[in-house]
BAMIZA-10292 format. One record per residue: residue in one letter; z, y, x of N, C-alpha, C, O in turn. Coordinates in pm, whole numbers. Last residue first. Layout:
N
(r A; (Z; Y; X); (Z; Y; X); (Z; Y; X); (Z; Y; X))
...
***
This chain:
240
(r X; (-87; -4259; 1706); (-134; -4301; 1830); (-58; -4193; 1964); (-86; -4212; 2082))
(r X; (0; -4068; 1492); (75; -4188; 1491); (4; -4246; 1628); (98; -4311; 1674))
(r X; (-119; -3861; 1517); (-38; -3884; 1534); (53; -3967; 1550); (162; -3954; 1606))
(r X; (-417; -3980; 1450); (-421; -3923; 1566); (-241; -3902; 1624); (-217; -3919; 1743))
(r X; (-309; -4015; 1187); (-392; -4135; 1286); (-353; -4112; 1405); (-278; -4185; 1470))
(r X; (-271; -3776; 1089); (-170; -3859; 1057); (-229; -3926; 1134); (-175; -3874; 1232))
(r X; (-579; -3680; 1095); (-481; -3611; 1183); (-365; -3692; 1133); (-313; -3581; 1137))
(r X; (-864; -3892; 1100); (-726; -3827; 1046); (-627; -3795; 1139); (-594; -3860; 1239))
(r X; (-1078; -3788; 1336); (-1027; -3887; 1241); (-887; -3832; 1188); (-820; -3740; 1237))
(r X; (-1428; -3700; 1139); (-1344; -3624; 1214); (-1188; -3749; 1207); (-1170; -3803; 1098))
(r X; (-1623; -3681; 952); (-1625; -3774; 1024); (-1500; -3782; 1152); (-1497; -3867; 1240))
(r X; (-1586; -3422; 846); (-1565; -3521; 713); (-1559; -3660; 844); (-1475; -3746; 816))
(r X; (-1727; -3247; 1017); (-1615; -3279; 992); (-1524; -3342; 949); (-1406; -3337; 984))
(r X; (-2002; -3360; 997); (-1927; -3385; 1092); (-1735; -3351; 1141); (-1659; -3392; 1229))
(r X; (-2037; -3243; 767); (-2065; -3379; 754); (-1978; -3424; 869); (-1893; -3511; 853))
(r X; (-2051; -2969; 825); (-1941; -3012; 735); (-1923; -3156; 721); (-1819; -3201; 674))
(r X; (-2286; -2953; 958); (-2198; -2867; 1005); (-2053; -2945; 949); (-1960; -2973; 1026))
(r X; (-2450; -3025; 778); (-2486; -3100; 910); (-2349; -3079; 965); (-2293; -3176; 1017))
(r X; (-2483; -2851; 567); (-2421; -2957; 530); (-2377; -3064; 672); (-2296; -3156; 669))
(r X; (-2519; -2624; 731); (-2380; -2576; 686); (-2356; -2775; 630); (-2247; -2830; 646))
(r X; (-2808; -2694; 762); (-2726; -2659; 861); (-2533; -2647; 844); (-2449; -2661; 932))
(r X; (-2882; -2662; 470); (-2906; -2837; 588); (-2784; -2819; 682); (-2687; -2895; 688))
(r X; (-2884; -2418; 443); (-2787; -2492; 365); (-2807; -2655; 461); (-2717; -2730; 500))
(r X; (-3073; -2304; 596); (-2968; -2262; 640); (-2849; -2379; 533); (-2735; -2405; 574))
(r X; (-3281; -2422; 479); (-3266; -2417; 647); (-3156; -2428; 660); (-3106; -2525; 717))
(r X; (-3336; -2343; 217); (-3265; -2481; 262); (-3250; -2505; 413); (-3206; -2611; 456))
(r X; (-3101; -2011; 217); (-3245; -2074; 248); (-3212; -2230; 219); (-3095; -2262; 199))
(r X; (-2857; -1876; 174); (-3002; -1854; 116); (-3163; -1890; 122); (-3270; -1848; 78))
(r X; (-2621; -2034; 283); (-2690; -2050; 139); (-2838; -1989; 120); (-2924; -2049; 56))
(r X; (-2648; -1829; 495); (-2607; -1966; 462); (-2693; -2006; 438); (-2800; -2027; 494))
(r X; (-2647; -1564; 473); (-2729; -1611; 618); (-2640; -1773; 551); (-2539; -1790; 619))
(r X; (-2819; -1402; 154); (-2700; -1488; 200); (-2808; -1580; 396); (-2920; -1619; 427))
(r X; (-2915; -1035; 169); (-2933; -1222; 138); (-2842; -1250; 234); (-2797; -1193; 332))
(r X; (-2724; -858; -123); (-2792; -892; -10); (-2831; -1075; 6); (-2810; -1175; -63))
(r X; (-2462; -944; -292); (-2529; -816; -240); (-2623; -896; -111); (-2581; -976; -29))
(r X; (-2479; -1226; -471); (-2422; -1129; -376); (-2556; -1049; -352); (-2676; -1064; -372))
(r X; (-2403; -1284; -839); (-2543; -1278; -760); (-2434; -1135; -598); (-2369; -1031; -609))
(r X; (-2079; -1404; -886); (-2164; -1308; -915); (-2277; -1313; -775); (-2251; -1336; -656))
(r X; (-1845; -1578; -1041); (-1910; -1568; -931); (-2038; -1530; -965); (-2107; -1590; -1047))
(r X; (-1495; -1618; -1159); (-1654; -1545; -1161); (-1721; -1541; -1067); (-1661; -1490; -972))
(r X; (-1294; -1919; -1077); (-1306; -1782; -1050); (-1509; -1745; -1063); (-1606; -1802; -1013))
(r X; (-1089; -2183; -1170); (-1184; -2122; -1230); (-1214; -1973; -1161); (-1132; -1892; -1207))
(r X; (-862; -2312; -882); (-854; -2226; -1018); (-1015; -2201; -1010); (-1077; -2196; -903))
(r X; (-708; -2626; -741); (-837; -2543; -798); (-815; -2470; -866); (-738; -2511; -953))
(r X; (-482; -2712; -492); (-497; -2692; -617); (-626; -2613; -617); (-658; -2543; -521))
(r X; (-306; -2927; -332); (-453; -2854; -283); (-437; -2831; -435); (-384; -2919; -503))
(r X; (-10; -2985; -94); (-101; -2994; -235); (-100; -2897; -315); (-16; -2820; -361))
(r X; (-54; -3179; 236); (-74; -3007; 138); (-76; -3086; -15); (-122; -3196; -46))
(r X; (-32; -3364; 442); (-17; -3395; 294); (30; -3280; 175); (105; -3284; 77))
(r X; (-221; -3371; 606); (-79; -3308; 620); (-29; -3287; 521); (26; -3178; 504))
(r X; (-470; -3384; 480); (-416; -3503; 604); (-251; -3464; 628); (-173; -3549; 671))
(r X; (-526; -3185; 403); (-516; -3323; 279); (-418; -3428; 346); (-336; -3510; 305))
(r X; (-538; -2950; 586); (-436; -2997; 463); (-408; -3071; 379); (-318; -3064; 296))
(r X; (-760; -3143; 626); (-685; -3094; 705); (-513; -3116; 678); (-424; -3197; 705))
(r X; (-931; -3045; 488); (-966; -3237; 513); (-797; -3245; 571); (-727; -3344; 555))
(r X; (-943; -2791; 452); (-869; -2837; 318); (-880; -3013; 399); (-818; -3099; 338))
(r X; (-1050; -2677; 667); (-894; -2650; 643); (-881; -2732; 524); (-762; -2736; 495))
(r X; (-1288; -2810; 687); (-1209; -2817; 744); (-1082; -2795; 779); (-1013; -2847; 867))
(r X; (-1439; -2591; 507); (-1415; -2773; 468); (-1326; -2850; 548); (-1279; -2953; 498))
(r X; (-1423; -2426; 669); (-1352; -2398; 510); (-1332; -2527; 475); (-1229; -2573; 424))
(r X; (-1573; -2474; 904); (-1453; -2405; 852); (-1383; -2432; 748); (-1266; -2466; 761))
(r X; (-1836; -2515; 900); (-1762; -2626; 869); (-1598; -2564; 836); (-1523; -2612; 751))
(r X; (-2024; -2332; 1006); (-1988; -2342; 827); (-1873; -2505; 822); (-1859; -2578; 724))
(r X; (-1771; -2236; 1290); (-1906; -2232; 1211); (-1931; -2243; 1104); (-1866; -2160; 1041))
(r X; (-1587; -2370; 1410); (-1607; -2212; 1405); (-1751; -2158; 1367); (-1817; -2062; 1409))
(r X; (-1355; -2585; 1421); (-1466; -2579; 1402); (-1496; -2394; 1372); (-1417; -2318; 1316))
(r X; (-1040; -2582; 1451); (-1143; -2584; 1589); (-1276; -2591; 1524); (-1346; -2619; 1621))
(r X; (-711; -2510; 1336); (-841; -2578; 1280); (-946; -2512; 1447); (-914; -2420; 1523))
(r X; (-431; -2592; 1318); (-503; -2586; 1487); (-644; -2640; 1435); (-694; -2750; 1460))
(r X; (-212; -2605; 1116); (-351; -2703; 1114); (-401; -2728; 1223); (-425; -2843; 1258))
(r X; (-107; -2402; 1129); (-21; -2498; 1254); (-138; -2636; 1249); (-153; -2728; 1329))
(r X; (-238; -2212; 1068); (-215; -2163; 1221); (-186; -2309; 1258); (-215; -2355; 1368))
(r X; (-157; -2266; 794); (-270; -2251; 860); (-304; -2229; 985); (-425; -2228; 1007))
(r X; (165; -2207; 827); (74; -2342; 800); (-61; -2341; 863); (-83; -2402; 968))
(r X; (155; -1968; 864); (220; -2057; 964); (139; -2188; 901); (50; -2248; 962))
(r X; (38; -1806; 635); (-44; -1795; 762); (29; -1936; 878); (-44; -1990; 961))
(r X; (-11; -2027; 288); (68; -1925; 428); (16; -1917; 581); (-40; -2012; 636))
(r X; (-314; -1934; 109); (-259; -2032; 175); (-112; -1979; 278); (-131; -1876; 343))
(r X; (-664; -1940; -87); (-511; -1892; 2); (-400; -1972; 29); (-390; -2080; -30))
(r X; (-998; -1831; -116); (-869; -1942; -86); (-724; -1879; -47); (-701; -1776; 17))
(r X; (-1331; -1835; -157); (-1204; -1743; -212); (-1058; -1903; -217); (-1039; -2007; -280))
(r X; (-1508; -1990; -84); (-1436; -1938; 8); (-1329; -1887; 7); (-1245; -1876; 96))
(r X; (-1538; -2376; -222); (-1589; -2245; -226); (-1479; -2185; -84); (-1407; -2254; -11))
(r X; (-1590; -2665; -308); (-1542; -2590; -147); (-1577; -2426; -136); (-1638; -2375; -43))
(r X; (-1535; -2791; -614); (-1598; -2673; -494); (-1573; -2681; -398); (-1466; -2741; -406))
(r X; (-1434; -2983; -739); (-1554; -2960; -794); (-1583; -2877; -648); (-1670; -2926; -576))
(r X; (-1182; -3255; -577); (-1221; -3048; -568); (-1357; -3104; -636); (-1399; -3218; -617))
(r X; (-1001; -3449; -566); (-1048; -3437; -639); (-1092; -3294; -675); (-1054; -3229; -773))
(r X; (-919; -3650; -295); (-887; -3519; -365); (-1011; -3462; -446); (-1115; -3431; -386))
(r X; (-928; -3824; -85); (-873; -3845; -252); (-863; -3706; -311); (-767; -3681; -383))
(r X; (-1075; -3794; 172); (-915; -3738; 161); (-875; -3810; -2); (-759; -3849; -7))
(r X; (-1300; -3928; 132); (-1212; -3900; 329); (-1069; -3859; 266); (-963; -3897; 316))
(r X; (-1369; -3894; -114); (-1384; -4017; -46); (-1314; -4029; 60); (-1264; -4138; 88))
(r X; (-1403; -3635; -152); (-1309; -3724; -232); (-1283; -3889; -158); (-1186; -3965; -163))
(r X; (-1557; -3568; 21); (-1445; -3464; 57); (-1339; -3578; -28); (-1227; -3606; 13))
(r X; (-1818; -3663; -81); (-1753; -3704; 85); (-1604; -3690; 111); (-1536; -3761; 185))
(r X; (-1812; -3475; -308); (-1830; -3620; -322); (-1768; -3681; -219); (-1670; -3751; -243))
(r X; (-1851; -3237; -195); (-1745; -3290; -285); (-1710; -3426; -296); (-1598; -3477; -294))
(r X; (-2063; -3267; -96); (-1963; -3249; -14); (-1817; -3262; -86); (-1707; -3290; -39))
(r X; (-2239; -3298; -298); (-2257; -3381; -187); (-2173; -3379; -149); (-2134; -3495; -134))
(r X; (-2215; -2993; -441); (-2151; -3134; -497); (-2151; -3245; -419); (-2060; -3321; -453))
(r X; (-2310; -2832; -205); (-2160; -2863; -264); (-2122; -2953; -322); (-2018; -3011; -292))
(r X; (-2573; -2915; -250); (-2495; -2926; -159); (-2370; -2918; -154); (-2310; -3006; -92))
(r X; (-2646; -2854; -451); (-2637; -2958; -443); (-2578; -2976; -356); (-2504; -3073; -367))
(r X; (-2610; -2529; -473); (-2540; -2617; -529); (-2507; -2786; -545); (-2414; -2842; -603))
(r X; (-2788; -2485; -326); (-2684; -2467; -248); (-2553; -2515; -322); (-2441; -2536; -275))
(r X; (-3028; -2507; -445); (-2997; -2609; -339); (-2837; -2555; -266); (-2795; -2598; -159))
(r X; (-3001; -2361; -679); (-2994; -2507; -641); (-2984; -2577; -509); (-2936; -2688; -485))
(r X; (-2762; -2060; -584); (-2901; -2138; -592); (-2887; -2327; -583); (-2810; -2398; -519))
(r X; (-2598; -1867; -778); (-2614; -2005; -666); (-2675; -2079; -702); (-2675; -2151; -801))
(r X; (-2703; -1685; -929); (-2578; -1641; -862); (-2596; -1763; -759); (-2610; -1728; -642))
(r X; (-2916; -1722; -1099); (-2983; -1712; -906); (-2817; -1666; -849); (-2806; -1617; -736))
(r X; (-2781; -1570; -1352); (-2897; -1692; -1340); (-2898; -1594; -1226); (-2889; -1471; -1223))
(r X; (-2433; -1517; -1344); (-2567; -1474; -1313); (-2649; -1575; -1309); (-2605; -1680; -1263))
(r X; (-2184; -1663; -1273); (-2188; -1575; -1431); (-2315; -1471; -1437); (-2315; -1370; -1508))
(r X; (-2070; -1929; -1182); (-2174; -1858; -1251); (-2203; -1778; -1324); (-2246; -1800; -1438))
(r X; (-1785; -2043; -1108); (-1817; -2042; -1177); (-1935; -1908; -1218); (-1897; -1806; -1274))
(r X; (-1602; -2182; -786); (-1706; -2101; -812); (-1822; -2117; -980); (-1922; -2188; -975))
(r X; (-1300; -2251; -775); (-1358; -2303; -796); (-1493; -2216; -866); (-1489; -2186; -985))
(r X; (-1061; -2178; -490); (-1078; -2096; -658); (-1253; -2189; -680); (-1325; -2181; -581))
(r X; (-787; -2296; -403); (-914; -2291; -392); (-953; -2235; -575); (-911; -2243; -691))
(r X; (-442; -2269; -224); (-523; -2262; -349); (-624; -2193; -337); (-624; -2079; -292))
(r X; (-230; -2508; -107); (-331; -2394; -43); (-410; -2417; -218); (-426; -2513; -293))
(r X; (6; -2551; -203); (6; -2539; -24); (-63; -2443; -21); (-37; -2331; 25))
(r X; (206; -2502; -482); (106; -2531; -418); (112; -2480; -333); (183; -2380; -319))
(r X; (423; -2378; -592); (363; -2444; -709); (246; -2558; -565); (229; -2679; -580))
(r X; (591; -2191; -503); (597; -2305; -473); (501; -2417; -523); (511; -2534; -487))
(r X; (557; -1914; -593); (657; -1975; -644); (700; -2103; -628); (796; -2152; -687))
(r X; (356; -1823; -418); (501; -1785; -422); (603; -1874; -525); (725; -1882; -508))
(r X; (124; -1983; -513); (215; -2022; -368); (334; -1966; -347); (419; -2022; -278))
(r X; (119; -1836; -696); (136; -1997; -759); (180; -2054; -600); (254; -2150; -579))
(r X; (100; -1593; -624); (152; -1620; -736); (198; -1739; -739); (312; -1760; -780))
(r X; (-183; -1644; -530); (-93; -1583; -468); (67; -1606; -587); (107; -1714; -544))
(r X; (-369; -1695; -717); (-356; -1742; -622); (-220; -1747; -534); (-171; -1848; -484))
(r X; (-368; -1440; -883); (-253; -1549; -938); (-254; -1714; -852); (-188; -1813; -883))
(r X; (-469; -1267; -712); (-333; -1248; -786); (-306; -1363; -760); (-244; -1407; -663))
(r X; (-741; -1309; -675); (-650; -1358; -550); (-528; -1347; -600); (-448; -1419; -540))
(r X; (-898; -1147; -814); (-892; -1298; -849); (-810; -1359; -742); (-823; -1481; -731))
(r X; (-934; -926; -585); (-849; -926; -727); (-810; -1051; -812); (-703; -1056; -873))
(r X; (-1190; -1042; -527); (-1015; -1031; -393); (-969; -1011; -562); (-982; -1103; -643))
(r X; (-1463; -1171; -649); (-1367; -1063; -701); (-1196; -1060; -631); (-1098; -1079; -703))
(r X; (-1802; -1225; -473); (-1659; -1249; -573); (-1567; -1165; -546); (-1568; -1091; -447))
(r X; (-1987; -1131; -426); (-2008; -1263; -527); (-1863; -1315; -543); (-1821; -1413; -605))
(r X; (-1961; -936; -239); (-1946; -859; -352); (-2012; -986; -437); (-2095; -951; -521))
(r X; (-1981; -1018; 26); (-2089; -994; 30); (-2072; -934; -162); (-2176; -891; -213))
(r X; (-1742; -1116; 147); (-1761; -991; 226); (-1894; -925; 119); (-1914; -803; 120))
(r X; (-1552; -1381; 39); (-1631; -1336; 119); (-1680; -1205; 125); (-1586; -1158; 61))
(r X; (-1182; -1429; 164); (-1294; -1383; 51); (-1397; -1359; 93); (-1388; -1304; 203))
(r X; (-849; -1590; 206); (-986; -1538; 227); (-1112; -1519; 156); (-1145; -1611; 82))
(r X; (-529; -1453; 269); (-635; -1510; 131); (-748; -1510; 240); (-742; -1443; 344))
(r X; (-173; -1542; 360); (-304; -1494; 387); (-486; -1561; 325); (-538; -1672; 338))
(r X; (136; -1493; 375); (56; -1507; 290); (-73; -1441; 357); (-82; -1325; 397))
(r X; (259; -1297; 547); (312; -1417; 518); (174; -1547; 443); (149; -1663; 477))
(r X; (63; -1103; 807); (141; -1142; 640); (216; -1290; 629); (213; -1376; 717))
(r X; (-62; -1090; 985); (58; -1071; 1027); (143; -1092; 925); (265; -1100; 934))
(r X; (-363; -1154; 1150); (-332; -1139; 1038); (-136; -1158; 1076); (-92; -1223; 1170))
(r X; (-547; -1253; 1330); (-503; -1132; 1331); (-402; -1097; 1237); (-352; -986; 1257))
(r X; (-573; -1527; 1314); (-484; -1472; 1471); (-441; -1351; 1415); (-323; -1318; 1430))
(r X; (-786; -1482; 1077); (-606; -1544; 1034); (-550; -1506; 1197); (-451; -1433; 1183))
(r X; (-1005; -1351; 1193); (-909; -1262; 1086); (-774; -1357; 1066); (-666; -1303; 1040))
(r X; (-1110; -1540; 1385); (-1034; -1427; 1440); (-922; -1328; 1344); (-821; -1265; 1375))
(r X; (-1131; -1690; 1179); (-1021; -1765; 1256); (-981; -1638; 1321); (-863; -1606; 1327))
(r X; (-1359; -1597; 1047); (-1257; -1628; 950); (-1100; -1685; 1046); (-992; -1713; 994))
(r X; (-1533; -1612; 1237); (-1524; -1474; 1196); (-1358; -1525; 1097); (-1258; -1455; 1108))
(r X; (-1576; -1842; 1286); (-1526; -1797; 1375); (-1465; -1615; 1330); (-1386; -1536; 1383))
(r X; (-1710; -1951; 1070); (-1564; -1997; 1119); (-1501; -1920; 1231); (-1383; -1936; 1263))
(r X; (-1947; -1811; 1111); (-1828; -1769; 941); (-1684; -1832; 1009); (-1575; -1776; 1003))
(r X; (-2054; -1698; 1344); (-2041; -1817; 1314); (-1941; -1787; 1177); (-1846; -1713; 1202))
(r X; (-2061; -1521; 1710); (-2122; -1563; 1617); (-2069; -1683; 1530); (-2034; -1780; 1597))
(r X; (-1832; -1385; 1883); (-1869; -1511; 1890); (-1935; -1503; 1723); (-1861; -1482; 1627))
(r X; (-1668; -1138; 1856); (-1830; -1135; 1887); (-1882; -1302; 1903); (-1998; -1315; 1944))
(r X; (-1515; -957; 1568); (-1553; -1103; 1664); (-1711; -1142; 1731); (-1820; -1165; 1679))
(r X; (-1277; -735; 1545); (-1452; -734; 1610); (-1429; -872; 1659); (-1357; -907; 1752))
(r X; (-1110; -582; 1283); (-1132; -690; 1362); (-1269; -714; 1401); (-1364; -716; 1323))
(r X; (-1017; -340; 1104); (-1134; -420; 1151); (-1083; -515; 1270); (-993; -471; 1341))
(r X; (-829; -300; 799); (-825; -292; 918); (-926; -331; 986); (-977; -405; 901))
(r X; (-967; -13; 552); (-954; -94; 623); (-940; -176; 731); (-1037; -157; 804))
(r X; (-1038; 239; 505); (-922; 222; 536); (-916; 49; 539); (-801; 12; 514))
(r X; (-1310; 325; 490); (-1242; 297; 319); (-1100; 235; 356); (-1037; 181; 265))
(r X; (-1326; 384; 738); (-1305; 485; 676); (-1303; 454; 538); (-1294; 548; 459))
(r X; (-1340; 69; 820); (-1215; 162; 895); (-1237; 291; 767); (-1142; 288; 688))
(r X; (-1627; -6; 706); (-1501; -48; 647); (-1372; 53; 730); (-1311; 117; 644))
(r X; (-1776; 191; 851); (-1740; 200; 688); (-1643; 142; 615); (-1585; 184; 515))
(r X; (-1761; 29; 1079); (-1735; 198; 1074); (-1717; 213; 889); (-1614; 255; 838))
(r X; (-1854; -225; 1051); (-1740; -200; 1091); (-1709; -37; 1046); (-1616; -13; 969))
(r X; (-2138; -160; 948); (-2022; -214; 883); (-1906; -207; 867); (-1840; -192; 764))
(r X; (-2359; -64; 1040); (-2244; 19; 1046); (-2112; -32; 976); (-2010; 33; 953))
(r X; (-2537; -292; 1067); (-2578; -185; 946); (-2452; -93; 931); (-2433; -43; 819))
(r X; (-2536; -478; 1253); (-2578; -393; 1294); (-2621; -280; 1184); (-2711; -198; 1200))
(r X; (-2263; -679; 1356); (-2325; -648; 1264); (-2367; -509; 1300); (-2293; -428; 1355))
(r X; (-2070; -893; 1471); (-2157; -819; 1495); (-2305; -773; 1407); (-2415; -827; 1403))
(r X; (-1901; -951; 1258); (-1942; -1049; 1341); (-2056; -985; 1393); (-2160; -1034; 1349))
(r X; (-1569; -795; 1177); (-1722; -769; 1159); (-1795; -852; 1314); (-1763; -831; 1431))
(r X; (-1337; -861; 957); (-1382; -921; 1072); (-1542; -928; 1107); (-1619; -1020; 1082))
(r X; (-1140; -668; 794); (-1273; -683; 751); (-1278; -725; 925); (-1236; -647; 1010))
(r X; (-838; -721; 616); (-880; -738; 746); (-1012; -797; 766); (-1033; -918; 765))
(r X; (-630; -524; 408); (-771; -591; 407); (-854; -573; 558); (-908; -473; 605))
(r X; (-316; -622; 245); (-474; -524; 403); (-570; -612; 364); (-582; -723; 311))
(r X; (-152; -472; -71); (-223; -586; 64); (-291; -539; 109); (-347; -437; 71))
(r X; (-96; -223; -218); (-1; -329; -140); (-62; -453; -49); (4; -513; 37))
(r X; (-338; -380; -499); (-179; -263; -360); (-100; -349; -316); (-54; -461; -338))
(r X; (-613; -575; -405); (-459; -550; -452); (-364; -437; -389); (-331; -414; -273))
(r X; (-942; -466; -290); (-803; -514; -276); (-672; -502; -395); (-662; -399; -463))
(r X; (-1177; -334; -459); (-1072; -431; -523); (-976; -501; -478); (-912; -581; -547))
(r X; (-1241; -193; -268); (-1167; -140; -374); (-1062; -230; -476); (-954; -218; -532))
(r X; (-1380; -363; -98); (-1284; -282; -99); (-1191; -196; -212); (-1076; -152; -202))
(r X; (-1609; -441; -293); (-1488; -551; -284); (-1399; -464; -198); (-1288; -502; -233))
(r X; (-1730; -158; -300); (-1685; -256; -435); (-1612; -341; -367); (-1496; -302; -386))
(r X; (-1783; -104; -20); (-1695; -10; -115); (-1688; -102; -227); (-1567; -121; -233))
(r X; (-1948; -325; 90); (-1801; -331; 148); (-1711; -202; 18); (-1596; -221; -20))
(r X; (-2192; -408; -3); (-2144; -463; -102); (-1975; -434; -12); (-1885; -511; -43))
(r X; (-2353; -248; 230); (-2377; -246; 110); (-2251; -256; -16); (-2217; -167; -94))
(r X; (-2267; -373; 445); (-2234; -237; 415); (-2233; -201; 251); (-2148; -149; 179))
(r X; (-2256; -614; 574); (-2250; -600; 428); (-2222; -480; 409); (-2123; -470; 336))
(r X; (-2341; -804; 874); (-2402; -683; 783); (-2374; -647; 606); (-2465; -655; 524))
(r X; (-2086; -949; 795); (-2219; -969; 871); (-2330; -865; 821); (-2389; -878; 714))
(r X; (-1741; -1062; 784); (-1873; -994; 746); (-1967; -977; 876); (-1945; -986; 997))
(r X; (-1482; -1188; 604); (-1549; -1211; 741); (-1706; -1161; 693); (-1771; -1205; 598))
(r X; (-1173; -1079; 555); (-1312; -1082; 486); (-1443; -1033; 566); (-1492; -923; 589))
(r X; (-845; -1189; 470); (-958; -1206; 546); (-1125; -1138; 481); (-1170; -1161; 368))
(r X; (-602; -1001; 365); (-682; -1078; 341); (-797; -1075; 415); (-855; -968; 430))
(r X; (-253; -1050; 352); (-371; -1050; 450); (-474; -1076; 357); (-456; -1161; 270))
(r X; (38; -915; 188); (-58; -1067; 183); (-190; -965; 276); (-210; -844; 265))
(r X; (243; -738; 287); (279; -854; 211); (196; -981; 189); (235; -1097; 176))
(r X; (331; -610; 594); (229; -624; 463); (255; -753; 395); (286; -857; 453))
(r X; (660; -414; 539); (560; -478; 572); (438; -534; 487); (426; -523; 365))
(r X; (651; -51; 516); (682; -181; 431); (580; -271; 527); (472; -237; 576))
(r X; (724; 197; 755); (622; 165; 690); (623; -20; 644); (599; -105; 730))
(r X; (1066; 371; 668); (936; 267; 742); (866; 195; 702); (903; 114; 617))
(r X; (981; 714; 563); (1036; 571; 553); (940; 468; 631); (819; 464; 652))
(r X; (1171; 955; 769); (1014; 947; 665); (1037; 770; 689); (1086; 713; 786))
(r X; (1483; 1108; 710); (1393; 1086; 782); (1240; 980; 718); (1242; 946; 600))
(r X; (1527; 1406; 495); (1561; 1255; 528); (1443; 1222; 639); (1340; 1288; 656))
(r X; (1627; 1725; 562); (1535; 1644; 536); (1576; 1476; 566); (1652; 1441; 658))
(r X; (1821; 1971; 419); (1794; 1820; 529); (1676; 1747; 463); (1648; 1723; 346))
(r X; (1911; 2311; 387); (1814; 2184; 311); (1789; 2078; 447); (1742; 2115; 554))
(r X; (2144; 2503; 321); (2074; 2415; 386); (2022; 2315; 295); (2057; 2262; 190))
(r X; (2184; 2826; 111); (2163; 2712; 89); (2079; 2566; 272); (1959; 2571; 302))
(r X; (2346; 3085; 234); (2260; 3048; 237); (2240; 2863; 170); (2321; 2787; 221))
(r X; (2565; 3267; 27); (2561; 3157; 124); (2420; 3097; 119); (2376; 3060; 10))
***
């Protein structure tokens, strides 16, 4: 008797479990190291802001998803990757290999279990020129403002963050430039999130930074964030 053999039918493809944003600008360079260090099991949604060193094309063939935002701006690159994003859970990281998506575990972790809204990883040095003085004064300035408008007590506004995608969607954040990031946490302060800090390595990035790497460009990101901090509370705005 001949033996039949059935085949099962081929399984459906799991949903994704966590997004992660990672808004880029020419980083070819530094895209195979922080690609690699996704987590299994999570996408990695590389949002290439027109970039002219093949970016996009290198990230798709290390299998990553791309997203094309042609509006210039980190906020804007970071808003097209959360529309896009389909996880429950969605991180963001920057693109340029000064920090480690893998340091996103126990981010992730501490929102699954309820612990916290949105969790900021607090940028710790582990290179002389990893962050430059002036880009460090500038953070502490903004820290300072950030405690004063909301009570919240952040050392950083760094990028490596996470958070659920419905929340963040329901913020309806509108700045699309360096004010972004400072603008989801004034945000979530106002909607009474609670904002937690973790310790994360932060390493000299690949390439030069279009921020941070000048005082041009750091004036501009503080000019950018100042005016968010001036912004009026969203509980205000509701209650009117």
């Amino acid at each position: 008797m001949r033996a039949v053999t059935t085949s099962s039918p081929a399984p459906e493809p799991q949903p994704v479990s966590v997004d992660v944003v990672l808004p880029c600008l020419d980083e070819a360079a530094a895209l195979p190291w922080v690609l690699e260090r996704i987590p299994p099991g999570w996408r990695a949604l590389v949002v290439d802001n027109g970039s002219s060193d093949g970016s996009d094309r290198i990230a798709r063939e290390l299998g990553a998803t791309v997203v094309h935002e042609e509006r210039r701006g980190f906020g804007a690159a970071c808003h097209a990757g959360l529309t896009a994003a389909t996880a429950d859970i969605v991180c963001f990281c920057d693109c340029d290999a000064s920090l480690d998506p893998a340091d996103l575990v126990p981010f992730v972790h501490e929102l699954r279990a309820g612990a916290a809204d949105l969790v900021l990883g607090r940028r710790r040095p582990r290179a002389r020129g990893a962050w430059p003085v002036h880009a460090r004064a500038g953070n502490l300035a903004l820290s300072r403002l950030l405690r004063r408008r909301t009570g919240l007590r952040l050392r950083d506004l760094g990028p490596l963050r996470a958070a659920r995608r419905e929340e963040l969607l329901a913020l309806n954040l509108t700045d699309r430039r360096s004010g972004y990031p400072l603008q989801m946490v004034v945000r979530a302060a106002d909607a009474g999130w609670r904002v937690t800090e973790h310790d994360v390595p932060y390493a000299p990035r690949t390439g030069a930074s279009k921020v941070t790497g000048t005082w041009r460009g750091t004036c501009q990101a503080v000019r950018d964030m100042s005016r968010v901090l001036h912004e009026p509370r969203v509980r205000e705005e509701v209650a009117r």
